[in-house]
C-alpha positions as CSV (number, residue, x, y, z in Angstrom):
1,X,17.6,3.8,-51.8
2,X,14.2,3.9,-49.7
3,X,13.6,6.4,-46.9
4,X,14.0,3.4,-44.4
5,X,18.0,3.7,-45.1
6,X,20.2,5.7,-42.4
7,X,21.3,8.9,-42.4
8,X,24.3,10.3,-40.1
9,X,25.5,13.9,-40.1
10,X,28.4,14.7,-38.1
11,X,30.9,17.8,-38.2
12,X,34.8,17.2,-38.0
13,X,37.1,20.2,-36.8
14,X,39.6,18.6,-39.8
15,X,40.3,19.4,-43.6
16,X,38.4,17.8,-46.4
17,X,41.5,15.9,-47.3
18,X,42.7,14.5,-44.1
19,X,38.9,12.9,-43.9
20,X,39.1,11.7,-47.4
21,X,42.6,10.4,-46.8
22,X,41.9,8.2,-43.6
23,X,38.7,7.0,-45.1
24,X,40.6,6.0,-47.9
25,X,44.4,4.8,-46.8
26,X,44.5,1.6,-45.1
27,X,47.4,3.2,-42.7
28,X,45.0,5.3,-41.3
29,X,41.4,3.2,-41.3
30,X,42.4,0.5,-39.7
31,X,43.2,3.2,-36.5
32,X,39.4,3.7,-35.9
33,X,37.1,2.5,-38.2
34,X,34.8,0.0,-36.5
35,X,33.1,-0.2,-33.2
36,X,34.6,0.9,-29.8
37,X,37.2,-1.4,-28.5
38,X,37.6,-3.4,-31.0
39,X,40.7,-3.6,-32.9
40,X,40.8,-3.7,-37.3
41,X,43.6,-5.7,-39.3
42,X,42.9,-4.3,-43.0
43,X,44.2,-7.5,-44.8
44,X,43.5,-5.6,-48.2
45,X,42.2,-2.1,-49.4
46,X,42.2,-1.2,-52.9
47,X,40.1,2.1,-53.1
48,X,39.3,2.3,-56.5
49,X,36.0,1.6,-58.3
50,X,36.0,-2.4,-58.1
51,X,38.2,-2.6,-55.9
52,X,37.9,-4.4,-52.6
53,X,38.7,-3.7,-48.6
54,X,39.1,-7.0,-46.5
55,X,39.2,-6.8,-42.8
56,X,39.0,-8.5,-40.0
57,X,37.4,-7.3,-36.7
58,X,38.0,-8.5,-33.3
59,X,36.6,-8.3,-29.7
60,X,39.0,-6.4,-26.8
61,X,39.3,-10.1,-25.3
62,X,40.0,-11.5,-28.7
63,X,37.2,-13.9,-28.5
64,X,35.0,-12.6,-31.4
65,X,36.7,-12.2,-34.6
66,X,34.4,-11.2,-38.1
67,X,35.3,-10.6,-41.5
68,X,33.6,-7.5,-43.5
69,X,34.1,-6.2,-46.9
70,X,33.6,-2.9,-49.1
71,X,33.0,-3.2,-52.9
72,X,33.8,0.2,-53.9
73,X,31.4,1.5,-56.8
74,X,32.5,5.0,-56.6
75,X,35.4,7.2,-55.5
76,X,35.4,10.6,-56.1
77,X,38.2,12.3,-54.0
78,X,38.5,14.2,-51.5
79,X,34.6,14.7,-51.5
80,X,32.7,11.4,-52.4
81,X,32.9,7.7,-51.8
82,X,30.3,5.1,-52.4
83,X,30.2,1.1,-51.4
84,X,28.6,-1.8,-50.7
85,X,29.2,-3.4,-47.3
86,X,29.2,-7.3,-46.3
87,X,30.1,-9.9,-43.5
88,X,32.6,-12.5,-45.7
89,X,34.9,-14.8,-45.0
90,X,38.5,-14.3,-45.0
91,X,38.6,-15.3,-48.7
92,X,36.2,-11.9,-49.1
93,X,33.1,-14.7,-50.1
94,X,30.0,-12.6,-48.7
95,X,28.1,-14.7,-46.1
96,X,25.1,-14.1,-44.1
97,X,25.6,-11.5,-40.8
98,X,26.7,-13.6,-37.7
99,X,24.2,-11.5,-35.1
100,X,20.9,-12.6,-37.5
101,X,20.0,-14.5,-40.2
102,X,18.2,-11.8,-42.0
103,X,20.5,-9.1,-41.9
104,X,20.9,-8.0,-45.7
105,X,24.0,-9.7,-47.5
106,X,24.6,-6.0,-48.8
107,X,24.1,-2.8,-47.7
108,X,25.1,0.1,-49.9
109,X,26.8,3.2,-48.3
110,X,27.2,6.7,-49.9
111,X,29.6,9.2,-48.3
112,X,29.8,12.7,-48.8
113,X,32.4,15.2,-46.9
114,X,32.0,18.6,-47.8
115,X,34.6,21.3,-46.8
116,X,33.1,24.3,-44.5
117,X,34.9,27.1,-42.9
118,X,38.1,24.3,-42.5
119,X,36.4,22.0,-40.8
120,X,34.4,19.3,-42.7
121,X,30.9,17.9,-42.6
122,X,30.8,14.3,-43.4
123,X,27.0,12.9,-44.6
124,X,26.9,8.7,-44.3
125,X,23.5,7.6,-46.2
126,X,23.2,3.5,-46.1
127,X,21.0,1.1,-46.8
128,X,20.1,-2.4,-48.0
129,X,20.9,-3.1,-51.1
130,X,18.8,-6.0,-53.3
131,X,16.9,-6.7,-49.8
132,X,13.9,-8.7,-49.3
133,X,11.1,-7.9,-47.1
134,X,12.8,-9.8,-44.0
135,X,15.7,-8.5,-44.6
136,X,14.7,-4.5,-45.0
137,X,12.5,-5.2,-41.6
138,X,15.8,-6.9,-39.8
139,X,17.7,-3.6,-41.2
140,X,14.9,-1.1,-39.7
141,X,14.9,-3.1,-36.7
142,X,18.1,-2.5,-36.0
143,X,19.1,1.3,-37.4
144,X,18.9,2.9,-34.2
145,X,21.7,0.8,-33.0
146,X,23.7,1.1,-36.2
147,X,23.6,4.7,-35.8
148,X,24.7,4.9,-32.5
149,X,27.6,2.4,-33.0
150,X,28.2,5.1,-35.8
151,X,28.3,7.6,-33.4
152,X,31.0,5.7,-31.1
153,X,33.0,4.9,-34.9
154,X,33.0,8.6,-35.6
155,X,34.3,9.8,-31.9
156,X,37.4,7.6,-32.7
157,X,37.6,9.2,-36.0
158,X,36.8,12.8,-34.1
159,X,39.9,11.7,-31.4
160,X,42.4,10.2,-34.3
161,X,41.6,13.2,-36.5
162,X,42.9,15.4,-33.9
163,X,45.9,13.3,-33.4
164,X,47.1,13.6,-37.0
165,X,47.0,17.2,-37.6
């Protein structure tokens, strides 16, 4: 991965496990993964390496509906988890971003949680994966606002967290 990739640190006052475990179970994710207001209907997680999450993402109005998909490389639990991330269809075919035609067809994630004190600090590192030069400058264009609709993803993480322990 190049330097241009993200890089998002965030502490969660929640075990190791519990992190790994609604990262990971398709009961929890669909609960807050994804950004604010919109709703996520996991239509298939398999967390294993190959294996495939399939979901579809909509709007608060229900106007706006998008398909993504993970292609999990690595799973390592409860401290490691490694994918690559795409628009698809419904089918899980990866297509090109609906927001711009350059946005990489792939962008590989790697998540680390490590356990501190009880409460666990969860590094996200992504980045395009296979990119050409339009695409990496459509990606660097954009991290800023990827990271901060990280940041809005991980407060409903922070919030369901709390509501499961």
């Amino acid at each position: 991965m190049n330097t241009q990739g993200l890089l998002l640190k965030r502490e969660f006052d929640a075990p190791r496990e519990l992190v790994f475990e609604v990262w990971t179970n398709p009961a929890h994710f669909g609960n807050w993964w994804g950004p604010k207001g919109f709703s996520l209907e996991v239509a298939k997680m398999d967390v294993r390496p190959g294996g495939m999450f399939l979901g579809c993402q909509k709007s608060p109005d229900g106007q706006q509906a998008m398909w993504g998909k993970f292609v999990y490389q690595e799973v390592q639990a409860p401290e490691k988890l490694v994918w690559v991330q795409s628009f698809s269809d419904e089918e899980g075919n990866t297509v090109r971003a609906p927001f711009n035609p350059n946005w990489p067809l792939e962008i590989l994630n790697i998540l680390t949680l490590e356990e501190n004190e009880g409460k666990t600090v969860l590094t996200l590192q992504g980045g395009p994966l296979n990119a050409s030069k339009e695409e990496q400058e459509a990606f660097d264009s954009m991290a800023p606002m990827v990271a901060q609709g990280f940041e809005g993803t991980f407060e409903q993480l922070a919030n369901y967290l709390a509501s499961q322990q």
